[in-house]
N, C-alpha and C positions, 0 to 999 in steps of 0.2 A: 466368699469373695472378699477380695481387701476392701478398705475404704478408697484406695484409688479406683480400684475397679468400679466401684458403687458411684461415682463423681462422671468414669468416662460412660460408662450407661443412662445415666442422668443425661447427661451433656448433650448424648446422642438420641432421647427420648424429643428432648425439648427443640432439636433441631428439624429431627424428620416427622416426629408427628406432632411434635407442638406447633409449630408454623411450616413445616413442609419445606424448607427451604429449598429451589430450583435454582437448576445451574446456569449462575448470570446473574442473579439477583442480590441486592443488597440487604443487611440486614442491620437495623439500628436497635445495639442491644442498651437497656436500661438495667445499671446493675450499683448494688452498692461498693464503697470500696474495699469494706471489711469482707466480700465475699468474691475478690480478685480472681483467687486461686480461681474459683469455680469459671467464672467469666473468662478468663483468659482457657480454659477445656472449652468450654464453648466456642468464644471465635474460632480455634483450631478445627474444633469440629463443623464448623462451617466454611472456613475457605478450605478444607478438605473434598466437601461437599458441593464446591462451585461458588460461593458466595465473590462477587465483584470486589464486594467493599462492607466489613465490620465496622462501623460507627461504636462507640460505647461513652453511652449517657452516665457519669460515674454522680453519687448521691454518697452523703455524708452525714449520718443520723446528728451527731457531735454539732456539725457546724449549724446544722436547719437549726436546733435547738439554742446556740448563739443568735442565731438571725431574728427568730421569734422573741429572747430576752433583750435585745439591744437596739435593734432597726428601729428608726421611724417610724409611725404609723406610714405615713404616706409611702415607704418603699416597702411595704405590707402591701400596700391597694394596686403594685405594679408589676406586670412580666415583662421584662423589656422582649421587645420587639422581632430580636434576633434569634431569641430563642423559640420565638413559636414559627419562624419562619426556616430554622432547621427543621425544627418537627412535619411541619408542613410540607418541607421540600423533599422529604425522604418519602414520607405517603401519597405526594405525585410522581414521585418516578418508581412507584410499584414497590419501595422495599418491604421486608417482611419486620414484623415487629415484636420483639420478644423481650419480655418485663422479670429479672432476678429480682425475688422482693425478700427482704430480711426486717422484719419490720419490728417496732419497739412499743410494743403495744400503750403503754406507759411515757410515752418520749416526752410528748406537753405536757402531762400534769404539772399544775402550779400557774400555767401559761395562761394570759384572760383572756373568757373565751371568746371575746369581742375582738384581737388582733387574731385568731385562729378563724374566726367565719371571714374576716375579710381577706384576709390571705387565700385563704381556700376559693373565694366567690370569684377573687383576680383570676387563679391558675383557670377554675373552669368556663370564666369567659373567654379569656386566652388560647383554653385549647378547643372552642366551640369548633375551628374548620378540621381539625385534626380528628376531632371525636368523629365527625361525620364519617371519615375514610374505615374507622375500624364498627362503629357501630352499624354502618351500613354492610359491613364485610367488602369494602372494596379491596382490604389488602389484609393477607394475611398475619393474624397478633396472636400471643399466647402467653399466659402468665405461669411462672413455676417461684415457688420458694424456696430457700435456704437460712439455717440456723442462722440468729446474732448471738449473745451470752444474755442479751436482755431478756429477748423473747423465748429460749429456753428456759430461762431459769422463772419466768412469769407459770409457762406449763407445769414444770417441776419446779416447786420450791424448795421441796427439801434435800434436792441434790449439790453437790456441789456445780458450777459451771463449766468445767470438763466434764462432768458426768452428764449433766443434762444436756448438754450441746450434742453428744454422743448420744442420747435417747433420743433427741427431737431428731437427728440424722437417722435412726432406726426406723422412728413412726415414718418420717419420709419417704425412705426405703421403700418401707414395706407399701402404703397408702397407695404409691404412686404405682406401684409393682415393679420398681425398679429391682427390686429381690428379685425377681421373677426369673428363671433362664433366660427369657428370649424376654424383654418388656414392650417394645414393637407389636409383637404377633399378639399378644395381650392383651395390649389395647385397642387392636385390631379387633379382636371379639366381643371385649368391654365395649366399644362404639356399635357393635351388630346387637347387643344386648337395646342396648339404649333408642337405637332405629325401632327396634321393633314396638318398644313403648312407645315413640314419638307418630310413630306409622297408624296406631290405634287411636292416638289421642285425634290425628287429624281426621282420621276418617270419622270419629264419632263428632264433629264440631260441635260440643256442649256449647248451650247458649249461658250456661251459668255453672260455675260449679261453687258447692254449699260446703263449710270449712266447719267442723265442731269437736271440740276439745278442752279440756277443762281453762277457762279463761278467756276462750275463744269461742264465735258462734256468728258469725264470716260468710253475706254471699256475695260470689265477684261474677259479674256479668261478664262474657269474652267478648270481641268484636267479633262481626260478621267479615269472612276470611282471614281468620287469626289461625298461624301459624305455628305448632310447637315443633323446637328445636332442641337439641340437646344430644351431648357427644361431640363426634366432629363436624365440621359446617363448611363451607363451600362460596369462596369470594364469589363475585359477581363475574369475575372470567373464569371460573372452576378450577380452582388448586383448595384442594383437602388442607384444611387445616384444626386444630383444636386449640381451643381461646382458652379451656383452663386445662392443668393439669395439676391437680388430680380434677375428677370431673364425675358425678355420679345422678346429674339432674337431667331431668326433659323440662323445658320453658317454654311463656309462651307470653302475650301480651295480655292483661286485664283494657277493660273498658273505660277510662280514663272517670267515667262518669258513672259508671254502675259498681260501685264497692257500698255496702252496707253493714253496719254490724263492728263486732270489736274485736280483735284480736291481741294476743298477749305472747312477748316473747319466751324463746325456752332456752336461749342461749346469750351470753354479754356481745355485744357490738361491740367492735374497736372502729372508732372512730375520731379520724383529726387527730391520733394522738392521746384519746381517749377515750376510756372506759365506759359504755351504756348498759346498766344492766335492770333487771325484774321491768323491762315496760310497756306500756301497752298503747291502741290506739281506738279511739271510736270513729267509724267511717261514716257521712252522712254524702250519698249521689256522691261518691270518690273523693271525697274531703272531710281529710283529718281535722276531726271538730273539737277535738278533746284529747289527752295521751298524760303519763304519768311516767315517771319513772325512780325508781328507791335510788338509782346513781348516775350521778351524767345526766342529770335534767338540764342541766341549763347546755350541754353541748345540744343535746335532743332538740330545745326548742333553736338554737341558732341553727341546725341541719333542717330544722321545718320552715325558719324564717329564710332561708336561704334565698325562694322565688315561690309563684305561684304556683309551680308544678309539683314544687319541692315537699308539697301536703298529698301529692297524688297518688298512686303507684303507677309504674312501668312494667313489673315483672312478677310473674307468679310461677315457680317453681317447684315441681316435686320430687321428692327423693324418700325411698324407703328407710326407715327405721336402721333395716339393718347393711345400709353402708356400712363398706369398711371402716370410716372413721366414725361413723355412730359406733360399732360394737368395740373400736379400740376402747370405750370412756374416757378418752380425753378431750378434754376441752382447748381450744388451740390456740381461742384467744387471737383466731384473723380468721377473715372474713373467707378468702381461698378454701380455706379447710374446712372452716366451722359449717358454712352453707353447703356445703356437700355430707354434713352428716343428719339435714335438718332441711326438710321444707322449708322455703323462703320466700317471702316476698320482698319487692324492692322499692322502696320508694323512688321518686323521681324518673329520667327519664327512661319511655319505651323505646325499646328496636324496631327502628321501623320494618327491618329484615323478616319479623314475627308477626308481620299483614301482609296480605298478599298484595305486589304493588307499591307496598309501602318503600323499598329504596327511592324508589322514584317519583315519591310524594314531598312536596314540601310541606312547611310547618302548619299551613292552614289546613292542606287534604288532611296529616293525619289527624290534625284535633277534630276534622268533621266526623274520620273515621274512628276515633274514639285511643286513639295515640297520645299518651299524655308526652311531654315536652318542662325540659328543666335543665337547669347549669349541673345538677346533681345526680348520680346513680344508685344508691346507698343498700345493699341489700342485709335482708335483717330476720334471725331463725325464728319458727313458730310451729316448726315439726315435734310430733314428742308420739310415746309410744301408742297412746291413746288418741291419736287424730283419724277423723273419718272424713271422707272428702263423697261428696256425691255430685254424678254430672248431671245435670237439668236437660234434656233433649229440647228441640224444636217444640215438640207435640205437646211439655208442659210433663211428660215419663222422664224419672230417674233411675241412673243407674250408679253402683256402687264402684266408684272409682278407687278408692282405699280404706281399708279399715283395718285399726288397731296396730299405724303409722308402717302396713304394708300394701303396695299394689293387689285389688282384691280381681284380678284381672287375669285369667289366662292368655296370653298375650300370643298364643298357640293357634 
């Protein structure tokens, strides 16, 4: 297939099963402008589709990184107004919401990281009512990627930037199964894969499950009616949709207050703009007591000092070893990819969608029910070939939920 063909299968991956999009319904897409072409197949392939109204949030890697070397502190600390009230007004009138990311793993370096945590602290107070509508699944969102020159040639370095741009469109390709004849019906059965593990992890509701791997040695209590999710998910009026694509995890909520133990990452975080890489955390009753890291310490500790939550986790996630993008061995260098080849945890905030009841809880139900709560969502790999996971039953009986970083699970 051409690379045109490869663009309109994408386009149409990301419309019908990545946010489902329904005829009538608006969709506000978020897309860079270096990746136009792509965006501009998309809306097509959405007012094709029924879409009312295409909105498109256009983002400028170039200019963000003027704004961070030249702005004022003070229009650092600011979102004006308008802008989170279009956000807001699209997530009340049901539109669907889909995020083109081309990201520059590298963009801040150089930049102090004390104008990067305040910036970053503005957006996500700013987008606090907006987060509610997707984190709660009230409206269907779905995030996909496409090449920049930056963030290929970060993957491959020693390509030239036509050639790598061209390789990170192949990994994509192929990752997403847009290769695929049919990529629809694909991931149609990839989500019947994923059900069926998400289908055992609830029925078995571990009270705890036990993380051990070289570096790591990890046990996180779950909440009582904690929910795992993962694949495609379902607003709270029932339209199918899928939040990421590519997608290879079942999630669920940890115990806001029962994480113990230390864990050590196996993959670099790109975060704010920058680099996190070799780090680790010590957990004491769900607070990060202690953490180190060989690169990107000081973004680390600004992403810890962020808020009280920002030391917690939210999310604990599993994914076999041999994901597709684990067994590519590349490293991707964003968080979309990288955590889909890699067990993850996430710091900050939980979904309340991942407790039962929990949409319809506000901020004090879920911290009773053990829902941690934060401006930040931050997820970070700690999967590796050798990781063993065991779940803790009610009775105080464990069972072998992974070993030697595979589902030890007949899932049959």
């Amino acid at each position: 297939m051409s690379h045109t063909t490869h663009l309109e299968k994408y386009a149409d991956l990301a419309i019908e099963t990545g946010v489902n999009l329904q005829e009538g319904q608006a969709l506000m897409l978020n897309a860079p402008v270096d990746g136009a072409e792509f965006a501009r197949i998309v809306a097509k392939k959405a007012y094709e589709r029924g879409a009312k109204n295409v909105h498109v949030n256009w983002t400028d890697d170039a200019l963000r990184r003027m704004k961070f070397e030249h702005a004022p502190m003070e229009e650092l600390e600011e979102v004006p107004q308008w802008q989170v009230d279009k956000l807001n007004s699209f997530a009340k009138g049901g539109a669907a919401v889909l995020s083109i990311r081309a990201e520059n793993p590298d963009l801040l370096n150089g930049i102090e990281a004390k104008r990067i945590q305040v910036a970053n602290k503005a957006s996500a107070e700013a987008m606090k009512e907006f987060r509610q509508y997707t984190m709660n699944d009230h409206i269907p969102w779905s995030i996909v990627a496409i090449p920049n020159e930056e963030w290929a040639q970060k993957v491959f370095p020693e390509s030239s930037k036509e050639e790598a741009v061209a390789k990170l469109w192949e990994q994509i390709f192929t990752i997403t199964r847009v290769a695929k004849e049919d990529p629809i019906e694909a991931w149609n059965e990839h989500n019947d894969v994923l059900a069926q593990a998400r289908a055992f992890m609830n029925k078995k509701q571990f009270k705890k499950l036990i993380y051990k791997s070289e570096g790591t040695n990890l046990e996180v209590e779950l909440p009582e009616g904690h929910i795992w999710k993962g694949g495609s998910s379902e607003t709270t009026k029932g339209q199918t949709f899928n939040p990421n694509i590519p997608t290879e995890e079942v999630f669920t909520v940890p115990h806001k207050y029962g994480v113990n133990g230390t864990v050590a990452s196996k993959k670099p975080l790109s975060y704010g703009g920058n680099l996190i890489d070799n780090f680790s955390f010590t957990f004491e009753n769900g607070k990060v007591v202690d953490f180190s890291a060989e690169q990107g310490e000081e973004a680390l500790q600004n992403l810890l000092d962020m808020d009280e939550g920002a030391r917690r986790l939210g999310e604990l996630a599993i994914v076999p070893h041999s994901s597709p993008i684990s067994q590519s061995g590349v490293i991707f260098y964003n968080t979309l990819y990288d955590e889909n080849a890699s067990c993850h945890l996430a710091l900050g905030k939980g979904y309340p969608s991942t407790i039962k009841g929990g949409a319809d809880m506000d901020d004090e139900q879920l911290d009773k029910n053990g829902v941690n709560n934060s401006l930040v969502h931050v997820d970070f790999m700690m999967g590796s070939a050798d990781l063993a996971i065991d779940g803790e039953l009610a009775d105080g009986s464990t069972v072998p939920v992974f070993r030697n970083g595979e589902w030890a699970i007949d899932f049959d």
